[in-house]
N, C-alpha and C positions, 0 to 999 in steps of 0.2 A: 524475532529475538535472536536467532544464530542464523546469521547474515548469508546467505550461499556465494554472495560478490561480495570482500570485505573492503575494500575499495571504494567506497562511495564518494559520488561524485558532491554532492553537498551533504552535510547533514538532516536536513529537513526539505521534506516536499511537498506541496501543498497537494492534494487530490480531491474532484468534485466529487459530493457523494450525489450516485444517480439512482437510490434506491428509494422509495415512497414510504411516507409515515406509517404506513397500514403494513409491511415487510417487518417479519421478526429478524430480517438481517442486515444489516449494513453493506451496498456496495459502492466500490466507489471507480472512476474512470480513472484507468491507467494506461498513457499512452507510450507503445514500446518504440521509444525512439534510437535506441541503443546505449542510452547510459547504462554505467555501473548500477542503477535505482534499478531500471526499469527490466534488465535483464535479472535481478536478484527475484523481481516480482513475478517474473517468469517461471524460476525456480521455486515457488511457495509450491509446497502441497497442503492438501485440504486441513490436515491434521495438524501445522505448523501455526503456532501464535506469534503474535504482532503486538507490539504498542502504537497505541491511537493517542496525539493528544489532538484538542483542539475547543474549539471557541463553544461553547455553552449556551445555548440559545431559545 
């Protein structure tokens, strides 16, 4: 939600979640290619929130 890279390279990115139904947490593959995204995802710490949307299934 407070961007550490405010520079983003697209608005939205798609990321696989690699975490199994039986996880009470959601993980998902982030590949640090060096965008503005991926170096922001660098900077999350544990304690910082995110908005998720996506497809309901």
């Amino acid at each position: 939600m407070k961007l550490k890279i405010t520079e983003l390279d697209l608005p939205h990115h798609w990321l696989p979640v690699v975490s199994s139904p039986e996880e009470n947490s959601i993980r998902f593959h982030i590949e640090f290619d060096g965008s503005s995204f991926s170096k922001s995802c660098e900077l999350i710490d544990i304690s910082d929130e995110a908005i998720i949307f996506g497809p309901m299934t």
